[in-house]
Every structure is written in C-alpha cells, then in structure tokens.
C-alpha positions in Angstrom: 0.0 0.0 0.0 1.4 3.1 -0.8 2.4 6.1 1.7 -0.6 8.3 2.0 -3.4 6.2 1.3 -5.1 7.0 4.5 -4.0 9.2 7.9 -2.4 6.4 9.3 0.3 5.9 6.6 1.2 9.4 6.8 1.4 9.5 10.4 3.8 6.3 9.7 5.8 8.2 7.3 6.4 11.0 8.9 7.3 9.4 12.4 9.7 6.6 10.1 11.4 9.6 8.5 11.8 12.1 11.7 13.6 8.8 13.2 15.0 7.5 10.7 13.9 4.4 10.8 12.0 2.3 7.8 8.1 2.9 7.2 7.4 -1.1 7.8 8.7 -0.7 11.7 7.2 2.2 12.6 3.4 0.9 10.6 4.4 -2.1 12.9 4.6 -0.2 16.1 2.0 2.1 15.5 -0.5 -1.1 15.0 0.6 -2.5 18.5 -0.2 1.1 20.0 -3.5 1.6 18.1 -4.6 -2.0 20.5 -5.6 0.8 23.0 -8.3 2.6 20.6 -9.2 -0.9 19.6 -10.3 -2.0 23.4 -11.5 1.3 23.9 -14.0 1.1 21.6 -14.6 -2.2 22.3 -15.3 -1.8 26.3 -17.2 1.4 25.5 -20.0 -0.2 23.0 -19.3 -3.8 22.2 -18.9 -5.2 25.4 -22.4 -4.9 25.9 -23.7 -6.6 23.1 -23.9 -9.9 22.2 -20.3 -12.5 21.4 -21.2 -12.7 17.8 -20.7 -8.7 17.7 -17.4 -9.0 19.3 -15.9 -11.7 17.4 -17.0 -10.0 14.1 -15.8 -6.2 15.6 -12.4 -8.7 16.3 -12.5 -9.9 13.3 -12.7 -6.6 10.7 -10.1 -4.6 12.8 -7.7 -7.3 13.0 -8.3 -8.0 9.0 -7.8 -4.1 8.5 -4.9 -3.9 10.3 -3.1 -7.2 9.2 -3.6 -6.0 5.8 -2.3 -2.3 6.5 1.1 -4.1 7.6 1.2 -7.0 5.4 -1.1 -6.1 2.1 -2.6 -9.5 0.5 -0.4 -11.7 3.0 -3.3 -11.5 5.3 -4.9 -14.5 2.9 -1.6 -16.7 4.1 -2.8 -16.2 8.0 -6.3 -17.2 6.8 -5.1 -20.6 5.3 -3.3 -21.8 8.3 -6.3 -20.8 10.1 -9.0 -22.9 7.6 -7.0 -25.4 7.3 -6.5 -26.3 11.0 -10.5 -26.1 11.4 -10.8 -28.5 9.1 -8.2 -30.6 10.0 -9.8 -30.8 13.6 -13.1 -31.4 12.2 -12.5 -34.2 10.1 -9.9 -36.0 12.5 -11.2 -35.5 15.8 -9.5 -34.8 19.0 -6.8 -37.2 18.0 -2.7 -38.1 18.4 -2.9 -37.6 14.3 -5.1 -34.2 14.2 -2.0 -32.7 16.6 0.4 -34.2 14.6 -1.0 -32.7 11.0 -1.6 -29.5 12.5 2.1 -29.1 13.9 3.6 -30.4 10.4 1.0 -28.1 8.3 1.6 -25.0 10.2 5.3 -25.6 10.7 6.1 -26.4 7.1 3.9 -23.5 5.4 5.7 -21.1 8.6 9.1 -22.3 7.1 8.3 -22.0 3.9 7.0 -18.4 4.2 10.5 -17.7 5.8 12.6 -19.1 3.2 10.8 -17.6 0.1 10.3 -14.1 1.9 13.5 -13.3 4.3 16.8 -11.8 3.2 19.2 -11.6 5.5 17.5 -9.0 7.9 14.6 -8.1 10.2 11.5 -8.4 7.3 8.2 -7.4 8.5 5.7 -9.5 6.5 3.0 -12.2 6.9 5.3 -14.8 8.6 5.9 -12.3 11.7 1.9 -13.0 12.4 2.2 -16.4 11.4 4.5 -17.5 13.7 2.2 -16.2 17.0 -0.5 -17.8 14.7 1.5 -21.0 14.3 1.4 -21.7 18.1 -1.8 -20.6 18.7 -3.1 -23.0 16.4 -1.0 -25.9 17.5 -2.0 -25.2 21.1 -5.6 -25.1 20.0 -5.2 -28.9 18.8 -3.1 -29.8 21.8 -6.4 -28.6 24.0 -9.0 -30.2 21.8 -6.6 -33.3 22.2 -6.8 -33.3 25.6 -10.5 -33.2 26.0 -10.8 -36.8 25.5 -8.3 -38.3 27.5 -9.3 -39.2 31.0 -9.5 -36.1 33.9 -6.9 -38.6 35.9 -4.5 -38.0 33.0 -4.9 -34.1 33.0 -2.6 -31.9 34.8 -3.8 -28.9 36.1 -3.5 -26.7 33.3 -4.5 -28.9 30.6 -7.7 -29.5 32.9 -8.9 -25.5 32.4 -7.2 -25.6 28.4 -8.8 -28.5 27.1 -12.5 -28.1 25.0 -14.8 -30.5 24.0 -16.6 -28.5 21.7 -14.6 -26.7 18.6 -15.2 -23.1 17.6 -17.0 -21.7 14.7 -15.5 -20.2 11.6 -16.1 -16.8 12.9 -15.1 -17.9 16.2 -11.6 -19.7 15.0 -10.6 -16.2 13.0 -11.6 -13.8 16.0 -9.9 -15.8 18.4 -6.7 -15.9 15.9 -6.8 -12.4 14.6 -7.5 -10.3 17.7 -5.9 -7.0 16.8 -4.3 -6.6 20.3 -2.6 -10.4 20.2 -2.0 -10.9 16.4 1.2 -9.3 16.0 3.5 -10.1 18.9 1.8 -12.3 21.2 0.8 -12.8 23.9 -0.7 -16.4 23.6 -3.7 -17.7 25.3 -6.4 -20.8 25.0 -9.6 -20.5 23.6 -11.2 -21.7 26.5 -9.9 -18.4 28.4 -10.8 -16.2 25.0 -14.2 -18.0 25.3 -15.2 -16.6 28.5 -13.6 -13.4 28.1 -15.9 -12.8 24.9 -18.6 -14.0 27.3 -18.1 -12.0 30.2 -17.3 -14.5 32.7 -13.5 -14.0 32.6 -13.9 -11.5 35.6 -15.6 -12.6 38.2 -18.8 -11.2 38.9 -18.1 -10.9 42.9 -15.4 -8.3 41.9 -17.4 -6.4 39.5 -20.7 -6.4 41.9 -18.7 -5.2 45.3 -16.7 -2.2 44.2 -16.6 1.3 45.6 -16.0 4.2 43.0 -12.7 4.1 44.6 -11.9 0.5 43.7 -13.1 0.7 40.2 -11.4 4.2 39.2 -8.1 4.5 41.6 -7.5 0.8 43.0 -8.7 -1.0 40.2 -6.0 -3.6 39.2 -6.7 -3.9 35.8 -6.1 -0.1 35.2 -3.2 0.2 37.5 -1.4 -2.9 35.1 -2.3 -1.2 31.9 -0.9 2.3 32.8 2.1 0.8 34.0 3.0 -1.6 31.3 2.3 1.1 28.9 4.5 3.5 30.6 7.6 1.4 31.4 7.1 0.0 27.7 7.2 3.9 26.4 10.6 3.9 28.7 12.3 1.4 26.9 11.3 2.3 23.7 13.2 5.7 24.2 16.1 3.8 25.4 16.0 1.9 22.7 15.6 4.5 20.3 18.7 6.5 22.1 20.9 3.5 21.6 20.2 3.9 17.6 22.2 7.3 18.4 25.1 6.5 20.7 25.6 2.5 20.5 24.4 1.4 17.0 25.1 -2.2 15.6 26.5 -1.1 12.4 29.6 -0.1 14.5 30.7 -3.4 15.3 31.3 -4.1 12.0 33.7 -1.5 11.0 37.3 -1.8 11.1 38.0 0.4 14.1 35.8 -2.3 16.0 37.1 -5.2 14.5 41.0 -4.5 14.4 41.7 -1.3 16.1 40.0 -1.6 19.7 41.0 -3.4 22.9 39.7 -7.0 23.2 37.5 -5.3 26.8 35.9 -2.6 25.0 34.6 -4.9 22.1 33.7 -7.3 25.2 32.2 -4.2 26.9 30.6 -2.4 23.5 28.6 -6.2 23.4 27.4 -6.1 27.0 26.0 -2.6 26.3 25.0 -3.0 22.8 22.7 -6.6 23.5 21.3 -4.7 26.9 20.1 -1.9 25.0 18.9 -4.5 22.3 16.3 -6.4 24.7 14.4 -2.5 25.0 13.5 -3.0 21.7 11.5 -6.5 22.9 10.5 -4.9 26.0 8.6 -2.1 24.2 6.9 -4.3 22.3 6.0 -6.5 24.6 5.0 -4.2 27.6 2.7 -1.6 25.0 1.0 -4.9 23.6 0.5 -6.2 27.0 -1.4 -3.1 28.1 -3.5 -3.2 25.1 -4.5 -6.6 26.2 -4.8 -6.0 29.8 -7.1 -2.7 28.9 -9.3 -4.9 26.6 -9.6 -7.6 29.7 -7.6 -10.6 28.7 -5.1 -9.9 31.3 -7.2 -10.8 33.9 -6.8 -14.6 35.4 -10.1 -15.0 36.9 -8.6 -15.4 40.2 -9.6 -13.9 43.5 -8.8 -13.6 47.3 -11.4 -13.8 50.2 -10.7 -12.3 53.8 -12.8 -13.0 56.3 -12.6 -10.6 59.3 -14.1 -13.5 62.0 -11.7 -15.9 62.4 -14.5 -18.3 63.1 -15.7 -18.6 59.4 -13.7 -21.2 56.8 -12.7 -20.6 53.3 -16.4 -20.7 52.2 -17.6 -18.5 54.9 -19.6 -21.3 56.8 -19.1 -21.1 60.7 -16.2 -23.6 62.1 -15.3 -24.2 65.8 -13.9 -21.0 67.5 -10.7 -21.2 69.7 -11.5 -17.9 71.5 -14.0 -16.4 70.0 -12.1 -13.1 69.3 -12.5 -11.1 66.0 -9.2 -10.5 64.5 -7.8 -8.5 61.5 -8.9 -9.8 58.0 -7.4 -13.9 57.4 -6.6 -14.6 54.0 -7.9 -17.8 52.6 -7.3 -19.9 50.0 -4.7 -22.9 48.3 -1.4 -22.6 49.4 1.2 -20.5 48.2 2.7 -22.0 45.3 6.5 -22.8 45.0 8.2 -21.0 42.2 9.8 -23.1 39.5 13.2 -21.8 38.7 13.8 -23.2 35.5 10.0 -22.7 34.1 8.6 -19.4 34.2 6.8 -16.7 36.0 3.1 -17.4 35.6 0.1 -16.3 36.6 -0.9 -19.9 38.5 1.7 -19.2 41.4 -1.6 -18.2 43.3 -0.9 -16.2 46.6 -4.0 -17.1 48.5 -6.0 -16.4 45.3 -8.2 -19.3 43.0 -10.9 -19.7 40.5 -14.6 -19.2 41.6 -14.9 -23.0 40.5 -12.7 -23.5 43.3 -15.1 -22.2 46.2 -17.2 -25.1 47.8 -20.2 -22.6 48.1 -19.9 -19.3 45.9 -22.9 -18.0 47.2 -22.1 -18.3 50.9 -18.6 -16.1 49.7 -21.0 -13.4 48.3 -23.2 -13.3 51.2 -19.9 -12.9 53.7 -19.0 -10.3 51.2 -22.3 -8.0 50.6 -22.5 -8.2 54.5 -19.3 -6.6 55.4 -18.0 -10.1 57.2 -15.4 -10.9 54.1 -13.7 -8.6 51.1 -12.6 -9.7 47.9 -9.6 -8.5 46.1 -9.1 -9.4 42.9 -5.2 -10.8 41.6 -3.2 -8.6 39.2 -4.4 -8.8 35.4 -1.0 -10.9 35.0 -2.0 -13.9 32.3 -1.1 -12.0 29.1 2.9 -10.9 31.1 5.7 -11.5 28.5 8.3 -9.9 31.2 8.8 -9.0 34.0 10.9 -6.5 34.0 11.9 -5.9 37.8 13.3 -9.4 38.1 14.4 -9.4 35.1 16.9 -6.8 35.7 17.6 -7.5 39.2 18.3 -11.0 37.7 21.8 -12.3 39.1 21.4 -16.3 37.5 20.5 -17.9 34.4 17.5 -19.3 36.3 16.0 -16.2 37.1 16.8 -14.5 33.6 14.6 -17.4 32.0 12.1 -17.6 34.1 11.4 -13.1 33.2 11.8 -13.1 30.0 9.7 -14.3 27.3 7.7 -15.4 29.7 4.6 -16.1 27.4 6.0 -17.8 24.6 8.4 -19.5 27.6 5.2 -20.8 29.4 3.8 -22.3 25.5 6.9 -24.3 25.4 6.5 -25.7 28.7 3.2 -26.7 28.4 2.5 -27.9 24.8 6.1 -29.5 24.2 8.9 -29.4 27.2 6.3 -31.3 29.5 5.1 -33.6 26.4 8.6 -34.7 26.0 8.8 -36.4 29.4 8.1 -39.8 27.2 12.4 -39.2 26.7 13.1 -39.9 30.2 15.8 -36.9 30.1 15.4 -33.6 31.4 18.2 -32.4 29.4 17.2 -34.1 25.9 13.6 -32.2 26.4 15.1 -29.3 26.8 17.7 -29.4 24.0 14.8 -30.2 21.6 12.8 -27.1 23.2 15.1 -25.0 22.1 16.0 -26.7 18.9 12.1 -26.0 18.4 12.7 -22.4 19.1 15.5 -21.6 17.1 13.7 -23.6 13.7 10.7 -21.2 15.2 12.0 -17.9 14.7 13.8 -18.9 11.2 16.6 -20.5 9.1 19.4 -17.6 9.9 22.3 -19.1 11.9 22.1 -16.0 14.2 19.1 -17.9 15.9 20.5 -21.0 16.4 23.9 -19.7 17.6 21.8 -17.9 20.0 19.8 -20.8 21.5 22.7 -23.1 21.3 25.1 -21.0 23.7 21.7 -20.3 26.1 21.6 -24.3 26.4 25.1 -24.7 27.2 25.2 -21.6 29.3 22.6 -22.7 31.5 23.7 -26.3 31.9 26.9 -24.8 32.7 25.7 -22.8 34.9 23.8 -24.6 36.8 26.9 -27.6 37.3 28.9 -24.6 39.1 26.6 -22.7 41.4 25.4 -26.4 42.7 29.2 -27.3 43.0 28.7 -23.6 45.2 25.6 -24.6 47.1 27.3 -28.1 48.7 30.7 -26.1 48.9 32.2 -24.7 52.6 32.0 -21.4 51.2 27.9 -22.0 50.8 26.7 -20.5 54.4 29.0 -17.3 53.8 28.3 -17.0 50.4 24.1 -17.2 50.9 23.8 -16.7 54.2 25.9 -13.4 55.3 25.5 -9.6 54.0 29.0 -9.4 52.8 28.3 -12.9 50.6 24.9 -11.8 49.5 26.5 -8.4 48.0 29.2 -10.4 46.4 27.5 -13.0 44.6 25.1 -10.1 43.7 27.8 -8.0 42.1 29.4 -11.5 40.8 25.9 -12.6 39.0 24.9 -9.2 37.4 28.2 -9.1 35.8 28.2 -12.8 34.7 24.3 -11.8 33.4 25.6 -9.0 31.0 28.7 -10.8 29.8 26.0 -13.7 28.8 23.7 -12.3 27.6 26.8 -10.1 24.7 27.4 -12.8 22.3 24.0 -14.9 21.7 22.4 -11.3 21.1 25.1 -10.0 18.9 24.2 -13.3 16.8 20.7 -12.8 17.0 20.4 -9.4 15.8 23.1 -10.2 12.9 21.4 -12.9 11.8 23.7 -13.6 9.0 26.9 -15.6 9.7 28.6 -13.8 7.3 28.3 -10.8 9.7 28.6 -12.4 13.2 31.3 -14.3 12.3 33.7 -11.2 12.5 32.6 -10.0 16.0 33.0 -13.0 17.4 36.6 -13.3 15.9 37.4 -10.4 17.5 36.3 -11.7 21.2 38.1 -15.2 20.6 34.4 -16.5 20.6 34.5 -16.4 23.9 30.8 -16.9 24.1 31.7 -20.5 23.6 34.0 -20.5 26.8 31.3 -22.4 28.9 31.5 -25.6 26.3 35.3 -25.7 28.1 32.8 -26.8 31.3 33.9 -30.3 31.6 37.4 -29.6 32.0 37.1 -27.2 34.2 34.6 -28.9 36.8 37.3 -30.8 38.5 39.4 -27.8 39.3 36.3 -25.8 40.4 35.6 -28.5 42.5 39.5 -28.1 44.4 38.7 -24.5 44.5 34.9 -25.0 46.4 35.5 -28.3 48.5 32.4 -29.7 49.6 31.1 -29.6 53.2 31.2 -32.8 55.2 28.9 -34.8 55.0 27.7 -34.5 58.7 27.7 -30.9 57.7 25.2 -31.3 54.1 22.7 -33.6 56.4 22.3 -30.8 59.1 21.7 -28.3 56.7 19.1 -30.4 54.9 17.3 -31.7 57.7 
C-alpha cells in the first residue's frame, strides 16, 4: 500500500522519516499502539452486546490492520487458520489431528521464511504467522486433551482443554484479535471464550466495588498504565541506543581491528542490553493493550474473612476464643516458584478460580454483608516480562524464568512437558530450544543464539550447585557481605551472557557475526570448556562434610 493512502500511513511516514527508521517498523509499532483505541471502543460499546458482535468487531479490525502491515499476506494467515479447522473437524480430537496441524503449520511457517526473508529483520505475513503458528497448535493440543481421561490431566490442561470446537467466525476472531496478532501474547480458547462471554472477571469483583476501587484501586487499570509507561521507557532507550551505540559499529574496522579486546567485550554487553528494549517495548505496550481490553485478567480472587471463626467458604467452624481478628486470608497454598519454568500467573498467593469455592454463594453473602472482602489478583496472564526481576536478575535461572515469559510458558506446556516420554530432562530441553531456534527462522544467528543459552545454562547450573554443597555455601548465601558479592558476581556474569547470543541474534547472517565473534576469541563458547574445568572448580569450592550437608538439609 502506498504512503498516503489513508492518515495512518502518513502519520507512519512521517514518524519513520523524523527517526530514521524504515516505514514497515514504525506501521508495525503504530499497530501494536492503536490496541488501546481498539479495546477502547470495544469496552465502550461492544462489550455490551452480544459475542457474535465482538468476534465480528475482532475480526474486521484485525483483517484491516493485518492488511495495512502486510497487504494480501493476510490470505496466508487465513489458510493456516482454515485449514487447522478443518483438520480438527475431520480428525477429531486425535494423536494424528496434533500431529497434522504441527507439520501443516510448521512447514507453510518455514516456507514463508525461506521464500520471503533476506538476511534482515522483514516485516511481513510470517511475523503474524509464527504467534498464529502456536496458537493453532495449542488449539489442537487442548482439543486433544479433551478426550483423554480427567486422571491423565494436569492442572492446566484441565482448564485448556474443550470438548466442543469453535465456529469459523469464532476460530478467526480468536486468531486475529488486533491486540494479540502481532507479537503475542498467547492464550487458549477456552480463556478467550469466556472473556468474549463476560465471565473471565468474576462477577463478585465487578458487583462489590466502591468508586474508589473501580477508578483508583482497580487492578486492571493500574497494570495497563504501568505496562504502557515502562514500555514507552524502553522504547526511548532503545531509540537513544540507535544514536550512541548502533550495531553497524561493530562491524567496521576500528571495532574489528583497532579496539581493545575489553571494550569490544564491553561495547557487546551494552550494545545486547540496549537491544532487549527493543522487545521490552513491544511487549510491555502490547501487553497493556490486552490487559485494557480484559484478557489480562486470570479470573482469580482472594477472600478475607474478618471472623476468624468462618472457613474458606464462609460457613461457621469451631472457635478457639472467640475473638474477632484483623482480615485472614484464605485460599490454596502459596505455590512454589519453578526456577527453571517461568513466572506465571498460576503461582496463586491465597487467590483461586470461583470453580474452586465449595459454596460461591455463601462467599457473596460474607462479602455483601461486610464479614469478608474480595480482592481481585493482578491482570498478569497476558505478562511476556517482568521487568523488575528481570533486571535485578543475578542467575541464568531467574533470567529465563522473566523473560519471554509467554512464549516461555507455550513451550513448557504444549512441548517441554510432552517430552517427558524421553526420560531426560536435558534431551527435552535441547529439543525445546531446537524448536525455538527452527521457530523464529533459518538464519544461523538464531540457532547460535539458543545453542550458547543451552550450554550456558547447563553450565551454569553444574557450578553454582558445585557452590551450594561447597564450605563457602553459608558465607556466600547466608551473610550480608556474601549476599552483596554474589550479587555483584551474577549481574556481571548476566551482562557478559547475555553479549554474544544477542550479537548473533540481531546479525542474523553468519557472514556478519562471524567477524565479532573473531574479534572476542568466541568467547561466548567458553562455557563448552565446562567439563574440563569442573574438577578444578571442585578443588577451588571443596564440599562440606557430609555431617555438615545432612544438618543443613534436615
């Protein structure tokens, strides 16, 4: 389409040329921002009507914008789309229907990469297609799961899984969304299927608030400022690092040949920090959108009862005194976090699905009557990042588990998990990220960059448990002095990691990384010297006695 066509292409081309940057980025950017008019419109008239309205309102604005980006490309989106409908209606909820839709989706993703990329960041169709790719493979994964037994079922495959499949109109709102199309976040249809039905939020929150709690304490507003404004941050970061730190540096001969071997080192630590702001933009903007349209929301909530005498379902128990104390919190355990999976919106805090409440109506009561308030959880399922731990992040451990946390929490569920059938932690995970890297494309740049995360982490995590069982451990993790070391230690080691795999990734073309990394000595690759070097680690951090590790355990 050309420039000019409409107001939007010459707000494009006039923002594009002012930063000088190309039309195709900014068009993209502007499309993840215009997800707040989008939802705005939507909650202010369409809310209220019937679904059928809001999957055909979700259908023509995604359409129009797909096709501002991507011209006639949107018909490539629609294929993958038709085809995995009918692939699910005429197989079933089988092992095969999975199977086809994974090959179909993967194959016709591939292809679209190697007859349309050339050796840079191209905005086309197959940007869409690969959010679309696992939406749609997730989609038969659920449908899948609907027929095996509940036993079978873990948690989350229990609230995924449908029995029933969507309609045309359905399938392409649900895959088109204007405000998840373009850069995630990913989500089932059973959770788009009650947010299109209103019964995402629970109706206890929406029935019980003051002015003050829906205009100044309301959680879902508080979420979408805030991911809006720290993604505005980063995208001036980003935008200043253009300026003072710009990629096309590293390959000139004063990089290459003429600096010191620590400022190339140090120029890559900067250059890939100020690289992730691009993502974090991105991400954060798109997440508001989505938050501020209501998909954000988990349908979790807390219940605190101020009479210590009432249970979890506000039905009178045996009192031990009698007394009327400050508000208990009820609910499931506080769930453990998973270092090497991902931050998610099931570590619960006291707070569950109204499904989970033995008598709903008893909770209501409690709550209409003053005895109990509700308080709902943050709007935290469509998170990508989180960008606190994220860059307080000190281990490989926590770095993973902040970043990418979406896509991250897709792999775990619909493959990592599925893999267990290997019987290896370490062969599941070298074939996750073996997916990912084939995922995002054919350039080498990719798969250099998920290659040295693999290694790095399974490095990693070799030494700092050689660390844990060490005599050094209770100093180390136990005493302020150790804490600030192994603080100042990590963050370092987090910024020199995180240098090469990025350099690569943004490159994309051997023919380009190559040089930089000649000019380091590869040094990214140190941590594949691991083996050799866990027996002299090992002198340097002798374990604690025995008697010693059993105390500490028990």
């Amino acid at each position: 389409m050309s420039p000019g066509w409409n107001p939007l292409d010459w707000l494009a081309q006039s923002l594009a040329t002012k930063l000088s940057v190309d039309l195709s980025s900014t068009r993209f950017f502007l499309t993840i921002c215009l997800g707040y008019p989008v939802s705005a419109i939507y909650l202010l008239s369409i809310s209220r009507k019937p679904p059928r309205v809001a999957h055909i309102y979700f259908l023509i604005t995604g359409i129009l914008l797909l096709c501002w980006n991507y011209g006639s490309g949107v018909i490539h989106l629609l294929i993958g789309i038709f085809s995995t409908l009918a692939t699910l209606h005429m197989f079933g909820p089988t092992d095969f229907a999975v199977a086809l839709t994974f090959i179909f989706n993967m194959t016709y993703l591939l292809a679209g990469y190697y007859y349309l990329n050339y050796g840079t960041y191209d905005i086309n169709w197959t940007m869409s297609y690969c959010i679309l790719c696992l939406r749609l493979i997730g989609l038969a994964w659920d449908y899948r799961d609907s027929s095996l037994p509940v036993e079978r079922l873990s948690e989350y495959q229990k609230g995924a899984a449908f029995t029933e499949l969507p309609s045309p109109l359905e399938m392409v709102s649900f895959c088109l969304i204007p405000t998840a199309c373009f850069a995630g976040p990913q989500f089932t249809w059973r959770h788009y299927h009650s947010f299109i039905n209103q019964t995402l939020r629970p109706q206890i929150i929406l029935q019980n608030r003051s002015l003050m709690q829906k205009y100044l304490l309301n959680p879902k507003l508080h979420r979408t400022l805030s991911r809006l404004s720290v993604g505005i941050v980063c995208l001036v970061l980003y935008l200043f690092s253009l300026i003072y730190c710009p990629v096309d540096y590293m390959l000139t001969r004063e990089f290459l040949t003429e600096r010191s071997f620590f400022y190339r080192i140090g120029y890559m630590c900067f250059y890939s920090n100020f690289l992730i702001m691009r993502y974090l933009a991105i991400w954060l903007i798109g997440e508001g959108a989505c938050v501020f349209l209501g998909l954000g929301c988990t349908g979790r909530i807390r219940v605190d009862y101020y009479d210590s005498s009432e249970d979890t379902n506000g039905n009178k128990k045996e009192a031990n005194d009698g007394m009327t104390v400050a508000p208990v919190s009820v609910g499931v355990a506080v769930s453990q976090f998973r270092k090497a999976a991902v931050l998610s919106s099931s570590s619960n805090c006291g707070f569950r699905r109204i499904e989970e409440f033995d008598d709903i109506k008893a909770v209501e009561a409690a709550v209409r009557e003053g005895r109990a308030t509700v308080t709902e959880a943050q709007h935290t399922q469509c998170a990508n990042i989180s960008v606190v731990r994220f860059e307080s992040a000190t281990n490989t451990d926590l770095l993973v588990s902040s970043f990418n946390i979406n896509t991250n929490k897709w792999m775990l569920e619909y493959l990592y998990k599925r893999l267990r059938c290997l019987g290896n932690k370490s062969i599941s995970q070298a074939l996750t990220l073996t997916f990912l890297a084939i995922w995002h494309g054919f350039y080498s740049g990719y798969h250099v960059n998920f290659f040295l995360e693999f290694v790095t982490i399974y490095a990693e995590k070799q030494f700092l448990a050689i660390v844990h069982r060490s005599i050094y451990a209770d100093f180390l993790y136990q005493t302020l002095v150790g804490k600030i070391i192994i603080t100042i230690i990590g963050k370092l080691h987090i910024l020199f990691i995180l240098s090469c795999p990025l350099v690569a990734f943004s490159m994309l073309r051997a023919s380009l990384w190559i040089p930089v990394f000649n000019s380091v000595y590869w040094i990214g690759f140190i941590y594949l010297l691991w083996p050799l070097a866990a027996p002299f680690v090992e002198k340097i951090f002798p374990p604690k006695p025995q008697a010693e590790v059993a105390k500490s355990e028990s």
